[in-house]
C-alpha positions, 0 to 999 in steps of 0.5 A, a space after each residue: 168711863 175712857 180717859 182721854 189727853 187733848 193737847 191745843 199746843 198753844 205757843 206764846 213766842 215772848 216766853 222762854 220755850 221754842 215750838 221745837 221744845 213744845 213738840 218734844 214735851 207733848 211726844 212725851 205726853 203721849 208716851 207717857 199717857 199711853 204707859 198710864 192707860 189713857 184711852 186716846 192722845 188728841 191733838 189740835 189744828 190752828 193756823 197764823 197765831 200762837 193759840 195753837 202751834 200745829 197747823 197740820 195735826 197729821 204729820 204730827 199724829 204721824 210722829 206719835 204713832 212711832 212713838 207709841 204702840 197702843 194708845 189711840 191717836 186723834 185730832 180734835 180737830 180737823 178744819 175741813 172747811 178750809 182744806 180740799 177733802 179729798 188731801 185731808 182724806 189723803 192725810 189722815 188714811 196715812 195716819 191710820 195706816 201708819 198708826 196700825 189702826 189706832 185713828 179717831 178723826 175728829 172734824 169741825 168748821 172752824 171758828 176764828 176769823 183769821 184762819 179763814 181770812 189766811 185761807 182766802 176762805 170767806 167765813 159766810 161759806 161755812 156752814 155750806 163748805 163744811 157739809 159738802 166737804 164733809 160728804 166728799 171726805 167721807 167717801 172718800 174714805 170708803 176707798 170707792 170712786 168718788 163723783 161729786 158735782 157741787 158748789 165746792 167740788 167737782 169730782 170725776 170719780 178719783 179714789 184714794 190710794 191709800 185705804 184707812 185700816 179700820 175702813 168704815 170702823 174709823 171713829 168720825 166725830 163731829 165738833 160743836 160749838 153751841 148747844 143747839 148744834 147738839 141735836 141736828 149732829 145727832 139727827 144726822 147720827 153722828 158722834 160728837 166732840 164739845 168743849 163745854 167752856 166754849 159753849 156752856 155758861 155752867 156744869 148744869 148745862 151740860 145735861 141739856 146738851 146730852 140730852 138734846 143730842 140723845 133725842 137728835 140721835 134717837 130720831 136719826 134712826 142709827 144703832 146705839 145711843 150715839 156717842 158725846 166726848 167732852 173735853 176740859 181744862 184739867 190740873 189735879 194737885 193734891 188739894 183744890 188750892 194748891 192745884 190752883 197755885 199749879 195752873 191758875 197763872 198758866 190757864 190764865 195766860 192760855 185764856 189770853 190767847 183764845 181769840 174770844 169774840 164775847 167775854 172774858 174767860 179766866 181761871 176763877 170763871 171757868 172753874 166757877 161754872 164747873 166748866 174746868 176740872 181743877 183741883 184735888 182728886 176728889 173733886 175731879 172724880 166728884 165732877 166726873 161721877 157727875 158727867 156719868 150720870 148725865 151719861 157722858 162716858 168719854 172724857 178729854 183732859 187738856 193739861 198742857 196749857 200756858 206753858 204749864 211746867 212739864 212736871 207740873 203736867 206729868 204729875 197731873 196726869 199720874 194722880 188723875 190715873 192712879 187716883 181719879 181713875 180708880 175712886 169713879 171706877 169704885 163709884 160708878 161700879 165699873 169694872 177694873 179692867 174695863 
């Protein structure tokens, strides 16, 4: 299993902390995630509403790779629907490029009204916008000369200057936002990313997705069995009940903030479709030996939310790698140092 931290950044403007403090406690998130042996440090993109506070994730990404060394850093993810390909190409080979190599670059449609009003992107467009710009980007990463005549872009055969390190090993992942879009990424043989409380209506669910994805993938003809990252809404207390005194107000408060255009979610919902990992560490390891067997074996912890005590969070994160990690090692009979 690799372990990984996702942070929405999500900004509530009437409380007591500024955006300028919300970044300086995720730069310490990062650094500490990296000092705790977690795999990866996601960080999210939104624009014109406090549901996320970071509406270029590059140059933020460009701040932790000088603030880190080893953890790998990623954006989960990049709208490249409402963005020219070609600068967002531009933007994250910097990253990887000034990151040494560490980039995972996640990328989806985009989903909230608002961000494509703000844009003057219209939200019919976007399936259509999103593969086409999805292509160029692409090529553009390969660092050849890219001529692309379609309906959103017209390309004489310009090349990046600017060359991502890990050149066609760069980790590109695909957002989905329902189950069925599952199987037709994966017949394009590509990897995804899910956050399975958008999606899903209960922890069972999640089979089917993997399983839907596994066949995709399979019939695409690519190399290996593909690869599916789900991310959750996590607190890990030393109980289950005081892990929801931690964080039951705050997840709360961040689920007020979603923009939801079907129901209402809250802590009691989510977590009682399995679709939040909250509670003790042996509830937490029980979910994830769970998701192992389903054969998920990447796993995003969102644990910054709501404006969630900064201590509250750090220790969350210590006991989910001092004591999660090491219990689904033992019971999945993963080596120690994989």
């Amino acid at each position: 299993m690799r372990y990984s931290i996702f942070s929405v950044q999500d900004h509530h403007p009437a409380l007591h902390r500024s955006v300028a403090q919300l970044y300086e406690q995720v730069i310490q998130e990062a650094r500490l995630a990296e000092s705790l042996g977690y795999d990866t440090f996601f960080v999210a993109e939104h624009h014109f509403h406090e549901c996320g506070s970071v509406p270029n994730p590059a140059v933020f990404l460009a701040a932790l790779a000088r603030e880190t060394r080893r953890i790998r850093l990623g954006v989960a993810v990049a709208n490249i629907t409402i963005h020219n390909p070609l600068t967002v190409a531009e933007d994250y080979a910097m990253v990887d490029m000034l990151s040494g190599g560490r980039l995972t670059l996640g990328v989806g449609s985009g989903y909230l009204r608002h961000e494509f009003e703000g844009h003057r992107v219209s939200p019919e467009e976007k399936r259509g916008r999103f593969d086409e710009n999805l292509q160029v980007l692409l090529r553009a990463l390969t660092g050849e000369p890219v001529t692309f005549h379609g309906k959103y872009n017209d390309l004489p055969g310009v090349a990046l200057n600017v060359q991502p390190p890990q050149g066609a090993r760069l980790p590109v992942h695909v957002a989905i936002q329902r189950r069925e879009a599952a199987y037709h990424v994966g017949r394009q043989g590509r990897r995804i990313f899910s956050l399975p409380y958008s999606c899903l209506t209960s922890f069972e669910d999640i089979r089917g997705l993997v399983e839907d994805y596994r066949q995709g993938y399979q019939e695409s003809g690519a190399p290996g069995q593909g690869e599916v990252v789900l991310a959750f809404h996590c607190h890990v207390a030393e109980t289950d009940a005081q892990a929801k005194v931690n964080a039951e107000d705050a997840f709360n408060l961040y689920l007020d903030t979603r923009l939801f255009y079907d129901t209402r979610r809250t802590y009691d919902t989510v977590v009682g479709a399995g679709l939040g990992m909250f509670g003790s560490p042996a509830t937490v390891a029980d979910q994830l030996v769970a998701l192992h067997a389903m054969g998920i074996d990447h796993v995003m912890f969102l644990q910054n939310f709501g404006v969630l005590a900064s201590p509250l969070v750090h220790d969350s994160m210590h006991r989910i790698a001092r004591e999660v990690m090491p219990e689904v090692r033992r019971r999945i009979g993963q080596p120690a140092t994989a």
